[in-house]
N, C-alpha and C positions, 0 to 999 in steps of 0.2 A: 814087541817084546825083544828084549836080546838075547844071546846066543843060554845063554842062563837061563831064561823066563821072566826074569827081572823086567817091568814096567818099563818101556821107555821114557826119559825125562827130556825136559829142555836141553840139561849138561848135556847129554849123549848126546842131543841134536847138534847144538853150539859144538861142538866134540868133530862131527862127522865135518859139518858144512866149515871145519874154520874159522869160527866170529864166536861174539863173546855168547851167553847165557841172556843178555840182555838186549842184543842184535836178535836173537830168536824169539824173546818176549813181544817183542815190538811190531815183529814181523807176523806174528798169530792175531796180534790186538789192532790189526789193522790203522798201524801208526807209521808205517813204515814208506807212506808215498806223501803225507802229508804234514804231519806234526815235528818229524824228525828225519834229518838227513839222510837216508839209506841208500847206496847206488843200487840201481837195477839189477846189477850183476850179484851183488850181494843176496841183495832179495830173493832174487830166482835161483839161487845154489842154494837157500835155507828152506824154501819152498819145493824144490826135485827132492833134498832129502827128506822132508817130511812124505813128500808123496812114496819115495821110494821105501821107506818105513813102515808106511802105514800109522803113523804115529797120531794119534790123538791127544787132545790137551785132558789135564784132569779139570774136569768142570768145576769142583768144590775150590780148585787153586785158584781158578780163575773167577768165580763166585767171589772169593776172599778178596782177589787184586781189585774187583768192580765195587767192591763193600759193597755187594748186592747178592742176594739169594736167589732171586728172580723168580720170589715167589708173589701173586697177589693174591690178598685176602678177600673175602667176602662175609661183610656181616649182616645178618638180616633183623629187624626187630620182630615180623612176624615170621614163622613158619612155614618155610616155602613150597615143602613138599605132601603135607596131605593136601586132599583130592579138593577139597574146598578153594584152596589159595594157588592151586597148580596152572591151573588155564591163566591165570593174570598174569606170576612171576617167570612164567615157563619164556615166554620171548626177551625179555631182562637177562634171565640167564641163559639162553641160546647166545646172545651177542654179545656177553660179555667171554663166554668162553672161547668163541669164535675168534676176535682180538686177542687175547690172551696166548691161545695159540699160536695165533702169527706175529705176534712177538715174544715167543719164544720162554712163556711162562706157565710154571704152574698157577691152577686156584688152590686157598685154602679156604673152606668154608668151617666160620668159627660157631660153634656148634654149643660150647662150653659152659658160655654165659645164661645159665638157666631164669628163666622167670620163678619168682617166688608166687605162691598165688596173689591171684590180684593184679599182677605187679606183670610189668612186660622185659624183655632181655636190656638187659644193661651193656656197654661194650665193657666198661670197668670191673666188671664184678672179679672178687677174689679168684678166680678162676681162670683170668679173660690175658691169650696169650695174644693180646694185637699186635705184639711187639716181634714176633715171628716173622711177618710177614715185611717187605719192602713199603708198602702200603696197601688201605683199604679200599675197598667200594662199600658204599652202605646200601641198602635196602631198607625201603622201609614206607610206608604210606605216612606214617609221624617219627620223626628222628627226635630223641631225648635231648633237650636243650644244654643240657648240662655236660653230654657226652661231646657237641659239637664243639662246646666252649672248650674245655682238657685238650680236646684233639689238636686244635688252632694253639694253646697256651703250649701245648707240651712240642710241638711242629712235626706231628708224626702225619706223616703225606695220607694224604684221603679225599674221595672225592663222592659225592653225594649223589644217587641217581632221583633225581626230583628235588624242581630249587629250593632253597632254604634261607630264612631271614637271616639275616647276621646273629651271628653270636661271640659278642666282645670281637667279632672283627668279621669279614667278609669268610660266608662259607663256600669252597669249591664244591662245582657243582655242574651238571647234566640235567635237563629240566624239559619237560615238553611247556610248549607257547600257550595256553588255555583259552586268555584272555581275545587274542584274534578271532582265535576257532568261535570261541563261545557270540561274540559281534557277528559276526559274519553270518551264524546261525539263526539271530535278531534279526537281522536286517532280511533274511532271505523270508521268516514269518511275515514282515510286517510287510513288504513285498505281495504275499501272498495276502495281503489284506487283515490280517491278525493285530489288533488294537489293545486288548488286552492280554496281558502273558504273563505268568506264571513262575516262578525259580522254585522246585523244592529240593529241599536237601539244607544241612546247617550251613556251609557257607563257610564255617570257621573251623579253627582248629589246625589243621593239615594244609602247609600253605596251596597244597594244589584245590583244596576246596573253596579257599579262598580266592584264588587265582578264578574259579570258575564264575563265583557271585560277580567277582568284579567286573568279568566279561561281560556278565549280564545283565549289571548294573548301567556297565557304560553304552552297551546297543540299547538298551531304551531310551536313552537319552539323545540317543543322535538319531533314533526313526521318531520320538515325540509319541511311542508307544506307553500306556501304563503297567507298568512293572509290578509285581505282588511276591515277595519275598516269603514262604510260607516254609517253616522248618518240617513238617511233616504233613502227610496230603488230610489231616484234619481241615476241613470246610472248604477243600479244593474246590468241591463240584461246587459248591455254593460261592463261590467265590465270582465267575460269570467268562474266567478264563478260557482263552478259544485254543492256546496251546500252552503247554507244560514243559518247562526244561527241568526234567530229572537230572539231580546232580549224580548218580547210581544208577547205572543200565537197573537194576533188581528194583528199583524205586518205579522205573519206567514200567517194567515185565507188572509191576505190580498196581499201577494203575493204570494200565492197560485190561488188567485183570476186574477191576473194581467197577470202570466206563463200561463194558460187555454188561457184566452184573446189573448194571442200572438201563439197559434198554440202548446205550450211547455205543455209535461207531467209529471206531478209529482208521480211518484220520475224517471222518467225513463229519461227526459230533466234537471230534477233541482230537487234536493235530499232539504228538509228543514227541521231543528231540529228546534224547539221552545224550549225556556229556558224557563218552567216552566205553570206557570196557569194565566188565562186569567185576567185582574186587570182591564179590562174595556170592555163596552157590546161586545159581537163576536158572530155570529152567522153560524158554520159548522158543518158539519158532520164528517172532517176530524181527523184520528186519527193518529197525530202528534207524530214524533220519537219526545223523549225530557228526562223527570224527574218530578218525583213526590215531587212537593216542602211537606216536612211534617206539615201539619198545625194544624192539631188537638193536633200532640204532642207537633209542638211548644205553642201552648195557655197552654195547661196540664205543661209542662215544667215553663213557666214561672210563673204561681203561686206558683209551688214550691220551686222557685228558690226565691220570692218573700217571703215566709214561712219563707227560711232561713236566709233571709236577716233583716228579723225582730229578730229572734230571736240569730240573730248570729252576725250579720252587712257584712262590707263586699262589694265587687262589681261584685259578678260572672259572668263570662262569657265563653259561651256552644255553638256549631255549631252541627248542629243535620244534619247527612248525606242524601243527595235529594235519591230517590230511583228509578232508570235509568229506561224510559219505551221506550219499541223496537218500538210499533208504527207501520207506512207503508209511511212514509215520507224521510228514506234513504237506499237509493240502489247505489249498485255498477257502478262506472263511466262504459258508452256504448265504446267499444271494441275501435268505431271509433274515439273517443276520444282520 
């Protein structure tokens, strides 16, 4: 402040140290050793008087000079916070605040875009101020096709946490690896002697459930194992499958639940991997062979991947490897077998 009360400005600074208004811009904006001539002696007399001031910059000024708010957005298409959808989204949203933080940003989470019934959040809707924020992060288990395509056409920076097919052009994006995890799971059954196996869940839709079948599709094919693609556990048991990869921990918790019911022991009757973490309420104790989908990193990852897209442009896209857990859900096919 000055002797007034009066706000100190750059002038007074420029004022005190002797150099222009724009000698002290340069010297705050950390331009002053690299992009533009400044002698040392310069620098360091604009620098004691700021320290000797106390002076701070106004951050909205400097917000305006960056044409950035440095705020990021987050939109989600489901509902993050009741108790049902919390355990899933909770590590996404721990790492991406975390980044967020350390670079020196607000979150804005858009709230606005209501669903009509039926119907799931739109980022467009009459209401929807995406244009707020520097850029977005999406959440979402299915991202609206139509929203990624505007996004791309209109160039407002975004980056997607879970990959996404093109739309009218390469979507950015943060993605965990599926397809390895899901192989590597085949091969460790079929290893274990397991000849015939299992996939339930649909498969399609959501490219990560897609991403899953594909895994599973293609470790059969390289153990010479038989593969049974079954969209819900209708004629599972009948089916003669010695393990099951549940695309849905809840799918697993649940025929796990069904095998006990019919006299079968797991893993010793019916061996079951679950692909990944629970995305809807489940309640077990069991501790499921599978993979550790990485969530916290993908949240952390995709702010910075959003970082770069601001300041770079650009459409990156990154698959961040599942992290295989042993579990007590598959065992070796029985002798009599």
């Amino acid at each position: 402040m000055t002797s007034s009360g009066r706000r100190l400005t750059q002038q007074d600074i420029a004022r005190m140290a002797g150099v222009s208004q724009t000698t002290v811009s340069l010297v705050l904006n950390g331009k002053a050793e690299s992009e533009v001539r400044i002698s040392p002696e310069t620098r360091d007399r604009v620098l004691q008087v700021i320290r000797d001031t106390g002076y701070v910059a106004d951050p909205a000024a400097r917000r305006l000079a960056e044409r950035r708010n440095r705020i990021y957005g987050v939109f989600t298409y489901e509902a993050v916070f009741p108790a049902e959808s919390a355990d899933f989204y909770h590590p996404f949203l721990v790492g991406i605040e975390e980044c967020a933080e350390e670079a020196g940003c607000d979150l804005l989470l858009f709230t606005s875009a209501k669903a009509a019934q039926g119907e799931r959040r739109r980022i467009f809707s009459a209401e929807s101020r995406i244009r707020l924020a520097d850029g977005c992060v999406l959440l979402g288990r299915t991202v609206d096709r139509d929203d990624l395509a505007r996004l791309l056409a209109e160039r407002i920076p975004f980056v997607s946490v879970g990959r996404r097919d093109d739309a009218g052009g390469p979507v950015p994006y943060v993605g965990a690896d599926y397809p390895p995890a899901v192989r590597a799971l085949v091969a460790r059954a079929a290893a274990l002697g397991h000849r015939r196996m299992a996939y339930v869940g649909v498969g399609r839709g959501a490219e990560s459930y897609a991403d899953r079948l594909r895994g599973f599709t293609a470790g059969v094919a390289e153990t010479g194992a038989e593969g049974l693609h079954l969209a819900s556990t209708a004629g599972l048991f009948e089916s003669g499958a010695t393990v099951v990869f549940a695309e849905e921990l809840a799918d697993g918790a649940a025929i796990a639940e069904a095998a006990l019911a019919r006299g079968l022991d797991v893993p010793r009757d019916l061996s079951i991997v679950a692909l990944g973490a629970p995305t809807r309420p489940v309640s077990t104790d069991i501790d499921f062979t599978g993979f550790r989908i990485p969530r916290r990193e993908m949240g952390r990852r995709a702010v910075e991947l959003l970082t770069r897209v601001l300041e770079r442009g650009g459409n990156p896209q990154e698959l961040l490897a599942c992290e295989l857990v042993d579990g007590s859900t598959l065992a070796p096919v029985p002798d009599e077998r």
